[in-house]
Every structure is written in C-alpha cells, then in structure tokens.
N, C-alpha and C positions, 0 to 999 in steps of 0.2 A: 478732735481736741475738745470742744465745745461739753460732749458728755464727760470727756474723763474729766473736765476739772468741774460738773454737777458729781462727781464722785468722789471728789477730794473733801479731807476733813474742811471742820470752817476753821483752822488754825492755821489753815493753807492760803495764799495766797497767788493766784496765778495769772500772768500777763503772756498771751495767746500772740505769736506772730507766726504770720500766715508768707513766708516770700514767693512760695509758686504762684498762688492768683492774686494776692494782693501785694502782691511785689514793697512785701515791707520790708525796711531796711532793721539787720542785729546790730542792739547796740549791746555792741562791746567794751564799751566802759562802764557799764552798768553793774553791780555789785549783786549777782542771783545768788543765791544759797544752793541752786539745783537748777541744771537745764537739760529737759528731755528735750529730743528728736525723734522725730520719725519719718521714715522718706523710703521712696519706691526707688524703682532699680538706678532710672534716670538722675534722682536725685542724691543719690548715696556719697559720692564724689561732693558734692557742698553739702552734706550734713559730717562727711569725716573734717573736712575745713572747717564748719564754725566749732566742732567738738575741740580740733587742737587750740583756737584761738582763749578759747573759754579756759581749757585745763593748764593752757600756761601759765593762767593769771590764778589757777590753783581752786578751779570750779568745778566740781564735782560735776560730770557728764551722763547722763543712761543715754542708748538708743535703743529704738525697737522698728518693730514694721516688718513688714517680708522678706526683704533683703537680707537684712539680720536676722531672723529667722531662718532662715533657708541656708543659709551663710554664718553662722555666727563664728568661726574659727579667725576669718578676714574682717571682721569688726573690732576684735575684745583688745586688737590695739589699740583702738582708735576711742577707747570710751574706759568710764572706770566700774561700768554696769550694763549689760544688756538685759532686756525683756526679751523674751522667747516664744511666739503668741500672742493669744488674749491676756489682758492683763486689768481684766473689768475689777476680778474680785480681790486681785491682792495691790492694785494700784495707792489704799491706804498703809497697806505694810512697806510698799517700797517709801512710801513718804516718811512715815515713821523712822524707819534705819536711816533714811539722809540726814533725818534731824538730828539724830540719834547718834550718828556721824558711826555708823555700823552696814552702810552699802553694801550689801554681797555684789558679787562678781557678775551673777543671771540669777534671774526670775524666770519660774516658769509656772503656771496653775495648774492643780492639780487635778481639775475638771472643767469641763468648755462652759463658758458663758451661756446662763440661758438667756435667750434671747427675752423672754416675758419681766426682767428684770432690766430691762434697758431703763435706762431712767431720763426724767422731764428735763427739759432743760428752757432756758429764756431764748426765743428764737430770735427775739430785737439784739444779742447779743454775738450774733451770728458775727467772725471775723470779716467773711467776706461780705458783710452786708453791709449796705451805708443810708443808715435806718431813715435818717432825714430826708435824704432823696428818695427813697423810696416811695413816702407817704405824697411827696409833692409833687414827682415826675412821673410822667403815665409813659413814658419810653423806657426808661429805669424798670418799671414795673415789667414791662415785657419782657426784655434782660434778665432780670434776677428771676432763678427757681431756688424754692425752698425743699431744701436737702432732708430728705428721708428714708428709714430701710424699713425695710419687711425681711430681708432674709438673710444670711449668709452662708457664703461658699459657691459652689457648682456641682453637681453629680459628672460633669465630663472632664476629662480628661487628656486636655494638649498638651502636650510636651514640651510647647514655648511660655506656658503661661505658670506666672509665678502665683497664681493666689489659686487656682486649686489644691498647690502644692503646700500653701502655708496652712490652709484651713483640713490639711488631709485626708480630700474628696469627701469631705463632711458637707451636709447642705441641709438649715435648718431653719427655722420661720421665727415669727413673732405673733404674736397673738392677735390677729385682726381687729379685733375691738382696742387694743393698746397702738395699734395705727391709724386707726382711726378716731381716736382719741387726742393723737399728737395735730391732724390734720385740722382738726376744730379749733386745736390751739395755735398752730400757725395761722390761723383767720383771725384770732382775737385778736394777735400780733400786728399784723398786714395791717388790720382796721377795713379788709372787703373780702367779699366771698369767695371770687373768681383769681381765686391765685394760679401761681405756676408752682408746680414741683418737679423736683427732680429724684427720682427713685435712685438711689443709688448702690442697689444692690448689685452683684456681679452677675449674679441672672435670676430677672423676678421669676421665670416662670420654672424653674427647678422642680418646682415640684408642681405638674398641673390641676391638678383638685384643690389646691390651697391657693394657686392665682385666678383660677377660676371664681372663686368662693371670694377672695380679695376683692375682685373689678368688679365682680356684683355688688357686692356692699360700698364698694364706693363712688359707685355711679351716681348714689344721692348726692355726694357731697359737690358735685357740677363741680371740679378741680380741671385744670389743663396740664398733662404730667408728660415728663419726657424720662426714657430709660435707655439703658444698653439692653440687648437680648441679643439671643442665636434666633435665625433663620426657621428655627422649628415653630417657632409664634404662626408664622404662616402656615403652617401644614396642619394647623387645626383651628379654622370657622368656626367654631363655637366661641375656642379664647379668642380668637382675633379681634369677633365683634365683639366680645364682653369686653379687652381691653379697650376700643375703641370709644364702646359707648360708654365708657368709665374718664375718659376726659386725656385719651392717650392720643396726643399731636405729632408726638417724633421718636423713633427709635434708630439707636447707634447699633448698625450691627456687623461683626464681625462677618464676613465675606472670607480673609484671610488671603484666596489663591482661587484664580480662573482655572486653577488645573486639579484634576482631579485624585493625582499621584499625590500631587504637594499635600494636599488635605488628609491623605490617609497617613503619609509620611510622618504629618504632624500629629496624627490621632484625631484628628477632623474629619474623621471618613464619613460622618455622619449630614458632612453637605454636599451638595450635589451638585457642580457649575451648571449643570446642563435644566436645573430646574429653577436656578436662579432669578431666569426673566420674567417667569409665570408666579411665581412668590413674591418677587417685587410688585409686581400688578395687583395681588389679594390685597397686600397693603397700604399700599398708594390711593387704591378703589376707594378705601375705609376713610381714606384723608389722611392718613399720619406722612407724615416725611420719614425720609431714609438721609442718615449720616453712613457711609459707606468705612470701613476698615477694611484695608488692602495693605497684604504685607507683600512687596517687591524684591525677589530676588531668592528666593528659593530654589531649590536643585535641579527642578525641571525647568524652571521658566529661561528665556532666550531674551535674546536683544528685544526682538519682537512684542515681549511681555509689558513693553511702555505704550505702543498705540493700541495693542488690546483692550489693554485697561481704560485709558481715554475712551474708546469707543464703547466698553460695555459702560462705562457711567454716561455719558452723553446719552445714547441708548437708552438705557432704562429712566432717566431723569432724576439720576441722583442728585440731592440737593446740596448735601456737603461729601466732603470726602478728607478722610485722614490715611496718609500714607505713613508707612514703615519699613525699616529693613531688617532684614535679620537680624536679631540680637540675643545671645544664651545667655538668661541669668544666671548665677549658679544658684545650686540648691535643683535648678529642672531638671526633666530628663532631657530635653532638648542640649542643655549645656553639658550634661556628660558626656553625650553623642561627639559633640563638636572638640571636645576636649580630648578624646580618647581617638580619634583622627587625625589632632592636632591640626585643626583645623582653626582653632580660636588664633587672630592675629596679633589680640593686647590682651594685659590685665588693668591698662591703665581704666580703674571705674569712670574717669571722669568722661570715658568714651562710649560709653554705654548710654547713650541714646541711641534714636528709631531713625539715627538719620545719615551714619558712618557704614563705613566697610568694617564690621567687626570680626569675620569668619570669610579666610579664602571661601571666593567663588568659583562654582564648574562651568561658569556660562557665560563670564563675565571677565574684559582685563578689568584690570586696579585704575579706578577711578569712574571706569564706566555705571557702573550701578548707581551711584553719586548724580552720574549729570542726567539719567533717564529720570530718577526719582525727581530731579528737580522739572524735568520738559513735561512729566505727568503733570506736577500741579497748576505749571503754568500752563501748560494744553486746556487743563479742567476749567480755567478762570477766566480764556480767553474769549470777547467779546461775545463770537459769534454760538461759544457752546456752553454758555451762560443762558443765551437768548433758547436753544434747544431744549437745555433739562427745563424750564419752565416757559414751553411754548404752549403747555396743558393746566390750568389750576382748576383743583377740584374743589366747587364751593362748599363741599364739607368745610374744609380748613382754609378757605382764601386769605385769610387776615396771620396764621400761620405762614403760608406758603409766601406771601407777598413778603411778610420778615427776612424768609430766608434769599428771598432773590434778590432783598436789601442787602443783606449780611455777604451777597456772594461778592458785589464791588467793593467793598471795604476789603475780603481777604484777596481779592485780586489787587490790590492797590499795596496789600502789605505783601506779597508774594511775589510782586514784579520789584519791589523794593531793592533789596540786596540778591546777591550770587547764589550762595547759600542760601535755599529757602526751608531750609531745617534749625538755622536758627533764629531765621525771621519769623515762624511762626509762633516760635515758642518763648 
C-alpha cells in the first residue's frame, strides 16, 4: 500500500488502513471518493463486507489482490472495479476515471512491472509502524522489521499456493544497488544502523546467482534480516553462509508434509522428509532460527500425523511453528482437483482460513482434524517441549534465540487461551 500511494498523482489523497496487523478500525461514515481493497484468500470474506458497506452508501469500490485475480468471476459482484494483477503502471489511470467518474469494470497492464521502477517511499510512514516508539523503545526495536523486496513470484510450482499462480510462474529481481539503496534509507529513518528487516519476498533465493550476488553485497550493510524460503537454502553452503554472514537471523520455511507422497501430490516433490533433520542442522549450525510451516491433513497423513509432527519439531528444535489445513483457493490447481472430486465442503469464503475442515477428508471423521490441529499447537508450547527445542543456543544468534524462547510463553499463553486455537492465534 505504502508504494502504490508514492505512485499516486499529488492531487490524490490517500488514508492507508491497515485491519490485519494493525487491527484498525473502517470508518464507515467517512465520506471517500474511492475505496480500494486488497486481501489474500483468508481475507476475502471481510474485504467483500467492508466493499458492500461502502457501495451502499453509494462509494465507488475496486478490489485487487490474488484472490481476485485468480478468481475474478466471484468478485465483480461484490465491487464496481477490479484490478487483475500488477497494477504499478496504470494505478494513475484507474484514479483518473474515478475522478472522472468513468470506472471501467477491470484493469489489467499490458506488461509486468519492472521491478527497477519500484519507487522510494517515506519508511517513517510505514502503517504498521509506530514511529515514536520505535525511536524510544529498544524492545519495540526488536519487534519491528522493516519490510523490503528484491524479488517477485517463485519458479516452482504447488498446486496449493496462490501466488505462483498470480504472478504466472514468472520470477524476477530488482536491481541490487536499488536495494540496497532503499536499505540506507531505512537507516536514515531508524536514526541506527543495526536494524531488522524483513525480506518479503515469496522466495528470495529463486534465482541463485542473484541471491548469491544479493547477500554478498549486503553483508556490508551489518543488517539483521528475516525471510520465508524453501528448504533448498540448505542444500547449498555456499548461499547458506552468504545468507548468514549477510545479517540472516531467521527463516520461515515451508516444510508442508512429513510424507513424501503428500509432497509430490502437492508438486513439492522437490523436498525430501527424510533429509529434513540434516538440513535443519546446516542451518541452525549458521545461527538462524527456523519458523516451521506444516500443513495437517493431507490424503496420506493418519491420526498418527499429530504426535509425529510434535515429535519431528521437538526433535529438530524448532523455534516457531505455524500450522494449516487444507484449504483450495480457487484460481489453483489444487482447488480444481478438489472441486472436480467434489470434494470441496463450502463456498462459504468466510471459511476459507488454515484452520477449518474445508475439503472431505480420507483419514479423518468430521471434526477430528480440528481437535489434532489444536493438541499440535498446544503439544508444541507445552512447558516441558519448550524447555527441549531450546535446551541448545548457538552463540552465533543467542540474543535472537533468547527472543524467540521469550516469544514462545507469550504464544503459549495465547494458545491455551480459548478452544479454538485458530482464532486465537489470529
């Protein structure tokens, strides 16, 4: 949000709310001229809500995002405009025609955003930033990473995941010196050197010669960075240390399934459970922490698939862990599969989180998948296998690692909280 509105004319005016992390409230007596949206699968279900709330009172609506992209047939009720994609280079045209009161129906560009055109933005004006605590809390400062890309899309190919499908299997960079450029200007910002960031690309290492050549050049800048990646980081020593000794403290990564069917199933065949334990080791060795993603409930997995999992994170000393269930967006090929089986259970979008029975299961009665997912998280947070995953700190990252064994009581605390711990989490 932040760049598209440094790409807005200056006769624009725009007020940014942020409800998923900054849990800001719409107000909707507020008299806008034009209110986009934009929202991932989960969120689609409250962005089709605040759209009607707005177009009743006779407020021109767009949505965009993946969802709508992948999907735009089951949106164009619910808006009086969608965007279809990138929408970097014609973002001043759709403003135009709102003013204009000439809305088309969809936008689409008629070539992909290059990335070398990203443009600067005021990083003190970050939504989810809260600038004055920043400068004055050194716990805050730990907290907060500052959001930055180098690339986008993925070269692979799962069949559950909606963003290679939107960017389609297109994977393309930014110009390292315009990242490293933005990186200096987040330090002016900060007002110190030792910041945190967050890469938020959907996989920085897509293309290896260019993350390679990345972590080298930014090993100067002594940054502390956290990313998503796949597992293949580890199966090559060369980027592992480069990312490392480039200021790389944690990586979230997609695991998916202890089974090796599921993985292929999913077009995942590219990871291997059985190599898992020994690639967790290369980069644990390095000092980064691991956030674990496990999706639960897949066509091979059994009742059994809940203490497994407890035990291979226990095990290996995972530090965080995000669980999931099956869920087909549409627009994937995953969601075709399930749909042409008749296997999907609802359309209701508002159920399309990571944390319902969305798709009859082969393994499972109705409701059981529900209470494993919940005895995984609270297995993972319970006293004694808290004390396990960090019964080891490597003082490479001790001042990291100690955070996270802070952060593990706090979500133990929010995960013993209510029944449902899919919407305590969230």
């Amino acid at each position: 949000m932040p760049h598209l509105k440094a790409l807005a004319p200056d006769w624009v005016e725009i007020e940014m709310i942020d409800e998923q992390m900054m849990r800001q409230d719409v107000d909707f007596e507020k008299k806008y001229d034009l209110v986009g949206i934009t929202a991932m699968g989960l969120q689609i279900g409250r962005a089709f809500d605040i759209s009607k709330k707005f177009r009743a009172k006779n407020i021109p609506v767009i949505l965009g995002g993946t969802w709508v992209t992948l999907d735009p047939e089951s949106c164009a009720e619910h808006a009086d405009s969608l965007v279809l994609g990138e929408c970097e280079y014609i973002w001043p045209e759709i403003l135009a025609d709102a003013r204009d009161g000439k809305l088309k129906k969809r936008y689409k560009q008629d070539r992909p955003f290059d990335m070398a055109d990203w443009p600067n933005i005021d990083f003190r004006e970050l939504p989810a930033l809260d600038y004055p605590l920043y400068r004055k809390n050194y716990f805050y400062r730990q907290y907060f990473h500052w959001p930055i890309l180098t690339s986008r899309g993925c070269p692979h190919t799962c069949s559950y995941c909606s963003v290679t499908h939107y960017y389609g299997h297109k994977y393309k960079t930014r110009p390292i010196e315009k990242v490293l450029e933005e990186v200096d200007e987040i330090k002016e910002a900060a007002g110190i050197d030792n910041i945190k960031c967050l890469i938020m690309d959907e996989n920085p290492i897509g293309n290896i010669q260019y993350s390679k050549d990345f972590f080298d050049a930014l090993t100067p800048k002594k940054i502390r960075w956290a990313s998503q990646c796949t597992i293949n980081i580890a199966r090559n020593p060369e980027l592992l240390d480069l990312a490392a000794r480039s200021g790389c403290k944690t990586l979230t990564i997609g695991f998916e399934s202890l089974n090796k069917t599921n993985l292929r199933s999913t077009s995942k065949g590219f990871c291997d459970p059985s190599e898992y334990p020994k690639l967790i080791k290369e980069i644990q060795k390095r000092g980064i922490n691991i956030i674990a993603l496990i999706i639960l409930g897949l066509d091979e997995d059994t009742p059994e698939v809940f203490e497994n999992t407890v035990r291979f994170l226990v095990d290996n000393k995972i530090a965080l862990v995000k669980l999931f269930l099956p869920c087909p967006f549409p627009g994937t090929p995953y969601f075709d599969e399930m749909k042409a089986a008749g296997r999907i259970v609802t359309y209701d979008w508002n159920q399309y989180h990571y944390g319902g029975e969305i798709i009859s299961l082969k393994n499972f009665q109705p409701g059981e998948l529900v209470k494993g997912f919940n005895t995984v998280y609270r297995e993972f947070f319970r006293y004694p296998n808290i004390m396990k995953r960090f019964s080891i700190f490597n003082t490479k990252n001790l001042s990291e690692r100690m955070l996270y064994f802070w952060s593990n009581f706090i979500c133990r605390s929010i995960v013993y909280k209510q029944r449902d711990v899919w919407s305590t989490i969230n």
